[in-house]
N, C-alpha and C positions, 0 to 999 in steps of 0.2 A: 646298664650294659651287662650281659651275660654273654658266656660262650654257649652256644648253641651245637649240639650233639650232632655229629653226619655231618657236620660245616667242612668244606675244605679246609685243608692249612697246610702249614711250612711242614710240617712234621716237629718240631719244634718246642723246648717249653717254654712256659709264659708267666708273667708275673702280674699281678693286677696292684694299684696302689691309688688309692680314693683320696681327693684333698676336699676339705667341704661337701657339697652334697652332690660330686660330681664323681664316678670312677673311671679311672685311666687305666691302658691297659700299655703298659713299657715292652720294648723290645726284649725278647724273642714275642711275635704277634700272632694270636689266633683268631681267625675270623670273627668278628664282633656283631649281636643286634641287636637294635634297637626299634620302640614302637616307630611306625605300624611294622606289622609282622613282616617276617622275609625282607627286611629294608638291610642287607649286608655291608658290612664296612669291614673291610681291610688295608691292611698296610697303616703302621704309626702315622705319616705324614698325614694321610687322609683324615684318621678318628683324630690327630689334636685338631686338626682345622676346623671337622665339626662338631669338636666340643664345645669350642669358645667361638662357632655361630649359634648354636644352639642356647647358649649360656650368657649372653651378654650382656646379665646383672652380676654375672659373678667376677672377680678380678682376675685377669689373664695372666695368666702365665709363661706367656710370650717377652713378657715385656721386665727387665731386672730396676726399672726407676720407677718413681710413685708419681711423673708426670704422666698423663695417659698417652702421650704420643712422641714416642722417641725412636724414633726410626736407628740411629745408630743402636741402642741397648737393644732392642728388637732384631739386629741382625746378629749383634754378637751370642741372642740366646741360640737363634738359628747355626751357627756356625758351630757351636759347639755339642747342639743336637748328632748334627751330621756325625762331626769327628767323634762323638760316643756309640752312633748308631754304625758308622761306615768302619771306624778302627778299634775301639775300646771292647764293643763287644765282638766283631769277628774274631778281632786276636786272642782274646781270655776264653771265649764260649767256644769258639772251634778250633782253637791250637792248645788250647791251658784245663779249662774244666772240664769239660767232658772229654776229649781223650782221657785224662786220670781217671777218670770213673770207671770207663772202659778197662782201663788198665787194674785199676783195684781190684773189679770181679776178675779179671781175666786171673790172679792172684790167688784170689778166694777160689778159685775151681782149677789146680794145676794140672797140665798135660805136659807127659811127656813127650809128646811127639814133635819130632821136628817141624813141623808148620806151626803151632802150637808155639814154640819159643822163637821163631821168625818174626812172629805176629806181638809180641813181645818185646824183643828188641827194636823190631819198628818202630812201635809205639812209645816207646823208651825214648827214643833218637828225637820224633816229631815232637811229645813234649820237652824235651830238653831247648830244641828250639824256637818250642812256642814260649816257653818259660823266658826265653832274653827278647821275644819280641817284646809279651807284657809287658817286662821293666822298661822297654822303651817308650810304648807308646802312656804306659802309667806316669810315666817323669814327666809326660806334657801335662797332665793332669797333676799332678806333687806341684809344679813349677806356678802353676795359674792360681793354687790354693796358697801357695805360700804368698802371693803377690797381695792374695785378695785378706790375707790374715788383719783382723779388725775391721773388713768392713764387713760384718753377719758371717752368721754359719753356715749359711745356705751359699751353696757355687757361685752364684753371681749376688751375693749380701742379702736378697731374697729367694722364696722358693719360686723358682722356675720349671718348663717341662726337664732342663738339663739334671736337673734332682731325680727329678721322675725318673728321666733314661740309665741313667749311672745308679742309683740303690741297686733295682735288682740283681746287676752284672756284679757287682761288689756284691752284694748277698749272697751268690754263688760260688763264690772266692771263698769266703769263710768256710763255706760247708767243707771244702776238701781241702788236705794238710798243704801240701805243695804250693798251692794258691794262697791258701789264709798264711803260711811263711812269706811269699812274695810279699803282702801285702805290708807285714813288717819293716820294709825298706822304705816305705813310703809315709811316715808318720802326719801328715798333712790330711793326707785320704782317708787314713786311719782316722784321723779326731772329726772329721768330717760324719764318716760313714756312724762312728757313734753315737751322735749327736743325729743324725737325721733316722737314725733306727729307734730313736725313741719319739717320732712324730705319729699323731693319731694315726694318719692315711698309713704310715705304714707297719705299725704293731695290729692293726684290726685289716690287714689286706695278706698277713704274712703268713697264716696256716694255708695248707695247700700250696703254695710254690715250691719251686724247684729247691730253693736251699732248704727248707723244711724239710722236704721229702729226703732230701740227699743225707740230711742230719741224722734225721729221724724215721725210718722206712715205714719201720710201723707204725707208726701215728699219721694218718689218711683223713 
């Protein structure tokens, strides 16, 4: 799977993270293709569904038990998809990380002009806010990892797509101070995120994302 140049998209960045000989492409999402040419896939829900019809030698990642068919662990990977895709990232990526970025440069380049320090305090205000949503909807997250302490390291004791969905959002955490402090309160997520940032898919999928880029400007 590659991003393909002139594709539509969210406007958005994107993180790619490969498990085996398969690459997934985690929310934030840009239009994805695949052979034959022009064959477009968008949206998460869509490209895991047709990974793992495309793939069905390889071991799914839908599913958190080593029976092949469990419909309850099967729903809880789904459910937890969601609440990373619908809350985990809205909250942190458009109330927490990039406002602060926004904020930083706005920093690095001062005006004095009244609009100029409106635009400022605003921004101030809405991360402040966005800053107590994160701890809220991260403590459902802190709270399901402490549950899950000894059974594996992976969210649900194996790697599931909910790994996939949650690295890169916690990846982008790190990059910026106010975030990678957040994340300090949460030491659960912390030994989590550790530990999954030293997995093949994702130290050989990690130059070029957004946390990279946020770290390290000039290194492209």
């Amino acid at each position: 799977f590659q991003r393909r140049k002139g594709a539509p998209s969210d406007g958005q960045g994107s993180f790619v993270l490969s498990h085996g000989k398969v690459t997934f492409i985690s929310p934030p999402l840009p239009p994805v293709a695949h052979s034959p040419p022009n064959s477009w896939l968008f949206e998460t829900s869509a490209i895991v569904t047709y990974i793992d019809l495309i793939y069905p030698d390889q071991p799914t990642l839908h599913n958190p038990e080593e029976e092949e068919r469990n419909p309850l662990g099967q729903v809880r990977v789904k459910q937890w998809m969601s609440f990373v895709s619908d809350y985990v990232f809205n909250v942190l990526e458009n109330h927490l990380i990039k406002p602060s970025t926004t904020l930083l440069q706005k920093n690095k380049n001062p005006d004095d002009s009244h609009e100029h320090q409106e635009e400022v305090r605003a921004l101030q205000k809405f991360i402040q806010e966005g800053y107590t949503k994160s701890q809220e909807v991260l403590q459902v997250i802190e709270d399901h990892l402490e549950q899950q302490q000894g059974n594996g390291e992976f969210f649900l004791g194996k790697m599931t797509w909910v790994d996939l969905y949650l690295a890169p959002i916690i990846a982008d955490c790190h990059a910026v101070s106010l975030s990678r402090g957040l994340l300090e309160e949460f030491p659960f997520l912390k030994q989590w995120f550790v530990h999954f940032s030293k997995q093949e898919c994702f130290r050989q999928t990690y130059t070029g994302s957004l946390s990279q880029v946020l770290l390290d400007p000039d290194h492209h």
